[in-house]
C-alpha positions in Angstrom: 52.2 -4.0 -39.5 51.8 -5.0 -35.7 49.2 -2.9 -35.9 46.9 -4.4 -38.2 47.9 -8.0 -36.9 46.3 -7.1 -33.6 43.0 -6.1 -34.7 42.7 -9.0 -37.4 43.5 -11.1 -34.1 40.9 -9.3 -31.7 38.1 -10.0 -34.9 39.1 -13.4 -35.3 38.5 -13.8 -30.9 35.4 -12.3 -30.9 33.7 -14.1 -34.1 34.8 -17.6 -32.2 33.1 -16.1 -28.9 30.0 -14.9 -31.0 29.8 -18.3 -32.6 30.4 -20.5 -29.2 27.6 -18.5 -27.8 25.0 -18.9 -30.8 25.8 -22.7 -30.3 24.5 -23.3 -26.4 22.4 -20.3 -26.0 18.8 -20.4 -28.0 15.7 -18.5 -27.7 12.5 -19.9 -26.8 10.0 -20.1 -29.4 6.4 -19.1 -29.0 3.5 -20.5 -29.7 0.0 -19.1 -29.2 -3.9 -21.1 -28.7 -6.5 -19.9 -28.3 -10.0 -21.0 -26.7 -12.5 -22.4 -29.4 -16.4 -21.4 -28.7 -17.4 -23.6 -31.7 -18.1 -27.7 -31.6 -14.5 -29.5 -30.3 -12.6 -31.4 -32.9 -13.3 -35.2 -33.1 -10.4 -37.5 -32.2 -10.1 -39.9 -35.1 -6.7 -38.7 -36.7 -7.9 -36.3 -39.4 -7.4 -32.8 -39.1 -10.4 -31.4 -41.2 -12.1 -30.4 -37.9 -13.3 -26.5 -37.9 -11.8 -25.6 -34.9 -8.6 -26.3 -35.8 -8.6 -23.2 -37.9 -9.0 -20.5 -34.7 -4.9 -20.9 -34.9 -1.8 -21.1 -37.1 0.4 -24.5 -37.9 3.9 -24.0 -35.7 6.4 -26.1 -37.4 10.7 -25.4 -38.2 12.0 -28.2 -36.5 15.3 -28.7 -36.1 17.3 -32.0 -36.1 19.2 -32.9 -32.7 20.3 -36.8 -33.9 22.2 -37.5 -35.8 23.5 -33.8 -37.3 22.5 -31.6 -34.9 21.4 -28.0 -35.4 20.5 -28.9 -39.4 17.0 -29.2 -41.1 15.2 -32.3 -40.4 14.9 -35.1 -43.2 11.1 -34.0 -43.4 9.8 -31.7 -41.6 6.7 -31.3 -38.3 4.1 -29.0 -37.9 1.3 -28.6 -34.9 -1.8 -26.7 -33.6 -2.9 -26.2 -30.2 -6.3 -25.7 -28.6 -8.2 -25.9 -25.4 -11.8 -25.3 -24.2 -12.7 -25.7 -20.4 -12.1 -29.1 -19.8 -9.6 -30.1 -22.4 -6.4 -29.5 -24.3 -6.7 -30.4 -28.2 -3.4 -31.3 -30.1 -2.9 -32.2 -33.9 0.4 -33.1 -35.6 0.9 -33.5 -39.1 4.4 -35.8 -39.5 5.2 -34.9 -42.7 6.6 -37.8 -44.9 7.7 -38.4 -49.0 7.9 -41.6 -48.3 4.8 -42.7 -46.2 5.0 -46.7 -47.2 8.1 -46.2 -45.2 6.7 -45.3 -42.2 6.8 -47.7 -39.3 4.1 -48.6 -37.6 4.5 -51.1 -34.5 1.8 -52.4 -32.7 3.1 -53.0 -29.2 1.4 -52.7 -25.9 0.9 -49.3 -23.8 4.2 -47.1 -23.2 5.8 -49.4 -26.2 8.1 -47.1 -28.0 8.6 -48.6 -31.3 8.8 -47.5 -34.9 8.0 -43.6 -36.0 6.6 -41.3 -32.8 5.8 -37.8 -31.7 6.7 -36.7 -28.0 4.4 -34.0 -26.7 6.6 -32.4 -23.7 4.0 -30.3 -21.1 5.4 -28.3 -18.6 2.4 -26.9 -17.2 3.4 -25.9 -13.8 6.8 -23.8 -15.9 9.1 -24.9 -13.1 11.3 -26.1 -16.2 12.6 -28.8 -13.8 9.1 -31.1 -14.3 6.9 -32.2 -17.4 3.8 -34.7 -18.6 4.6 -36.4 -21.3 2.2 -37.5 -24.2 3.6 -40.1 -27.0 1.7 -41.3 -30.2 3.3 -43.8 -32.5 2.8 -43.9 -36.0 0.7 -47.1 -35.4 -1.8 -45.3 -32.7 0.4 -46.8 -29.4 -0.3 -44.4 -26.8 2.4 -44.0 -23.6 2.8 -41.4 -21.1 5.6 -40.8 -18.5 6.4 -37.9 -16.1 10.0 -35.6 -16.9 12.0 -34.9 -13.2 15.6 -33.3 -12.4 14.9 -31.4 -15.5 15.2 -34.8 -18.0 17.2 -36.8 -16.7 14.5 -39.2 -14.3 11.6 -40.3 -16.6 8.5 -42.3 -15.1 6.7 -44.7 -17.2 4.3 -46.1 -14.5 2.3 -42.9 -14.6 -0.8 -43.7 -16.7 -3.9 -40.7 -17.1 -6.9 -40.7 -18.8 -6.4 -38.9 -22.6 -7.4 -40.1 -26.0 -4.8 -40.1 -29.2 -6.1 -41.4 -32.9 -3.7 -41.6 -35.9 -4.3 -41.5 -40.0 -2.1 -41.7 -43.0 -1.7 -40.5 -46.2 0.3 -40.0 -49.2 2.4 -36.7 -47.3 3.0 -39.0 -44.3 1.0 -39.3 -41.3 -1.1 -37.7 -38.5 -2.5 -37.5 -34.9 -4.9 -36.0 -32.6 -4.7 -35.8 -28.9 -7.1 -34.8 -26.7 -5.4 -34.3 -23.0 -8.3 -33.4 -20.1 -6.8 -30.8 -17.9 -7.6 -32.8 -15.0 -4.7 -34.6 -15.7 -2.0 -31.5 -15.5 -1.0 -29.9 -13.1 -0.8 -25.7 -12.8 -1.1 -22.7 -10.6 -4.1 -20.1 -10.7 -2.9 -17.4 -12.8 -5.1 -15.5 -15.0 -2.8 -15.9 -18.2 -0.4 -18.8 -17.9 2.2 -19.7 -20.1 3.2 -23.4 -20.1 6.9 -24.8 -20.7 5.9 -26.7 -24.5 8.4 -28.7 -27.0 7.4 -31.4 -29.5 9.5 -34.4 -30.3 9.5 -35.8 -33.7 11.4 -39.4 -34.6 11.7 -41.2 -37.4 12.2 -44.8 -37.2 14.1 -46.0 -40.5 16.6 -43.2 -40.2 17.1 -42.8 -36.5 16.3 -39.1 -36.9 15.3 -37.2 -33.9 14.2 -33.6 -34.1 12.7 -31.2 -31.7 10.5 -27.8 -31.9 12.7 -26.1 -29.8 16.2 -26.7 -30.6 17.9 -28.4 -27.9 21.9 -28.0 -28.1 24.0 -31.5 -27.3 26.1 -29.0 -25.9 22.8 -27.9 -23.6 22.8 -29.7 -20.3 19.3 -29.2 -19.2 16.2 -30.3 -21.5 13.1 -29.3 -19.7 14.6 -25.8 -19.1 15.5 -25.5 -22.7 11.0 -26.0 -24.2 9.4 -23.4 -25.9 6.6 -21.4 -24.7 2.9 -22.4 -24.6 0.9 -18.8 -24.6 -2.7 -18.2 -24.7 -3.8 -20.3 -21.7 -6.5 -18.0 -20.1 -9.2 -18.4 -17.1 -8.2 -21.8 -16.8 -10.4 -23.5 -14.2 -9.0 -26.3 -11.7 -10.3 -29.7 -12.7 -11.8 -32.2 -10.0 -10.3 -35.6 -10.3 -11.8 -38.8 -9.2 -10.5 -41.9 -10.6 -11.8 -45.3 -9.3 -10.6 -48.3 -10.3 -11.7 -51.9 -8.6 -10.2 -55.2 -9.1 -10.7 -58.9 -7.8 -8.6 -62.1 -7.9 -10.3 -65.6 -7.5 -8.3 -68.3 -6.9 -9.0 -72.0 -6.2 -6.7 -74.8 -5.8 -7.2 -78.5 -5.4 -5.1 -81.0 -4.1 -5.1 -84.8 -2.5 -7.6 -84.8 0.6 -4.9 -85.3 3.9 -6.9 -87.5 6.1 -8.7 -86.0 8.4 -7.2 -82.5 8.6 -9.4 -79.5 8.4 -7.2 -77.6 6.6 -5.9 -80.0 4.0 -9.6 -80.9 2.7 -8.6 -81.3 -0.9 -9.8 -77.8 -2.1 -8.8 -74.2 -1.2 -11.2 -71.8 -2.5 -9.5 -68.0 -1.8 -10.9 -64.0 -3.0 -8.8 -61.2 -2.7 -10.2 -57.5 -4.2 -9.4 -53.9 -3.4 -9.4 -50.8 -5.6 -7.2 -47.9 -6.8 -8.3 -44.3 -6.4 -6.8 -41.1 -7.5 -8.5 -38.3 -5.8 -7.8 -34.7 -6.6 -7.6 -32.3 -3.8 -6.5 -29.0 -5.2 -5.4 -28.4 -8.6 -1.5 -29.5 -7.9 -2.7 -31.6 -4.9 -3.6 -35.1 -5.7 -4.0 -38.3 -3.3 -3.0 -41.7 -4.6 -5.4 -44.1 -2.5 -4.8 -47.7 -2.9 -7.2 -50.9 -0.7 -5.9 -54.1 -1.4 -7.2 -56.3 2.2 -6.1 -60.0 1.6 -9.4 -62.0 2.5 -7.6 -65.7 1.5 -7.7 -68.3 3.9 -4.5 -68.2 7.1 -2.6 -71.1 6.2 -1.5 -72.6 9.5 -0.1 -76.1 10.9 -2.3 -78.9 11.7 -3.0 -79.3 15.3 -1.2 -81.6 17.4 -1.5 -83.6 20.8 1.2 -83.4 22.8 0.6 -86.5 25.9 4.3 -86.6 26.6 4.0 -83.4 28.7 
């Protein structure tokens, strides 16, 4: 009888360990583009382009808020291509309910109402990522992933172009990223750190490509893999961007002093420049001279010296 309690113990052990394992430990998923050689998909939100059949839809997300590890409410599917100068995204946020969907106008980086996340990490470091974010209502944002999630930088603004539609499954988008605005090394055949974040609004719902554990500590360490990257050629970046500030006041005239004259007419201008130097070398350039008038004390006569 000892016997046979001992072994039914030692099973019991091991399932748990099995189980505890399965629960922080996933594999990353895979996901293959491919290089299209016919005319690039248009970015207006409808996926009927041509090119987007040179590759399969990826989808089975998983839910990580709030019952995580279960099948999402509805579920996400994507493509990926790329031709020399751009990376070409389309999501199809799948949706029973599409009058449901909410759609929030709000200004750049505003994230409000029913979104996708687009998580790049193109140099595979899984410690950094670009960030791509469409709303439901065609809100773009972008911020850049550090310390492997846990630092996230909304000030970071590239050039890309997002369009959204709608229909009675739910809704879609197309992004179309220039590769000027990642960064990565000069392998032949790269493979790129990838995960897709889905959320939906009305039942704060949050689900992921790549399952991500709550258990899991890390998040940029955790993404899928982006494969099929091939000959991919270091874009030059030049960004110039010029501004100028006019500014006059005016004001009761002081007398006779020159610099109280009743009007103060002042110009300030400059420009910001991103300049790229190698492929994962960029200078950040900013000129911002002040050209407004010194404002200084009137001059006085001193006879008691």
């Amino acid at each position: 009888m000892k016997k046979i309690y001992l072994v039914l113990l030692t099973s019991v052990i091991l399932s748990q360990n099995v189980y505890s394992q399965s629960e922080t430990e996933t594999i990353p998923k895979k996901i293959y583009t491919t290089k299209i050689v016919k005319k690039a998909p248009v970015i207006d939100g409808f996926l009927n382009d041509e090119s987007w059949n040179a590759v399969e839809w990826a989808s089975n997300f998983t839910e990580k808020q709030p019952d995580e590890g279960s099948a999402p409410t509805y579920q996400t599917k994507f493509k990926i291509v790329y031709d020399n100068k751009y990376l070409y995204i389309a999501i199809r946020a799948l949706d029973n309910e599409p009058e449901l969907i909410q759609k929030r106008l709000t200004r750049r980086d505003g994230f409000a109402g029913d979104r996708v996340n687009v998580i790049i990490d193109s140099y595979h470091d899984k410690r950094t990522a670009f960030v791509f974010t469409t709303t439901a209502a065609g809100v773009k944002g972008e911020e850049i992933a550090t310390q492997n999630g846990n630092n996230w930088d909304e000030s970071w603004n590239p050039v890309w172009y997002t369009k959204v539609s709608q229909d009675a499954k739910g809704w879609s988008t197309e992004m179309k990223i220039p590769l000027s605005q990642l960064r990565f090394g000069k392998a032949k055949e790269q493979i790129w750190g990838l995960n897709i974040v889905r959320n939906i609004f009305r039942k704060n719902e949050r689900s992921l490509w790549q399952r991500i554990p709550n258990s899991q500590s890390g998040f940029i360490s955790e993404a899928g893999e982006l494969h099929g990257l091939i000959d991919l050629k270091s874009q030059k970046q030049l960004e110039i961007q010029p501004f100028s500030v006019l500014q006059y006041d005016s004001y009761p005239k002081q007398g006779t002093n020159p610099f109280r004259d009743g009007s103060d007419f002042k110009t300030n201008f400059g420009l910001d420049a991103k300049i790229g130097i190698t492929n994962d070398l960029t200078l950040d350039l900013t000129i911002n001279p002040d050209f407004g008038q010194v404002e200084a004390d009137p001059g006085n006569i001193v006879l008691d010296g």
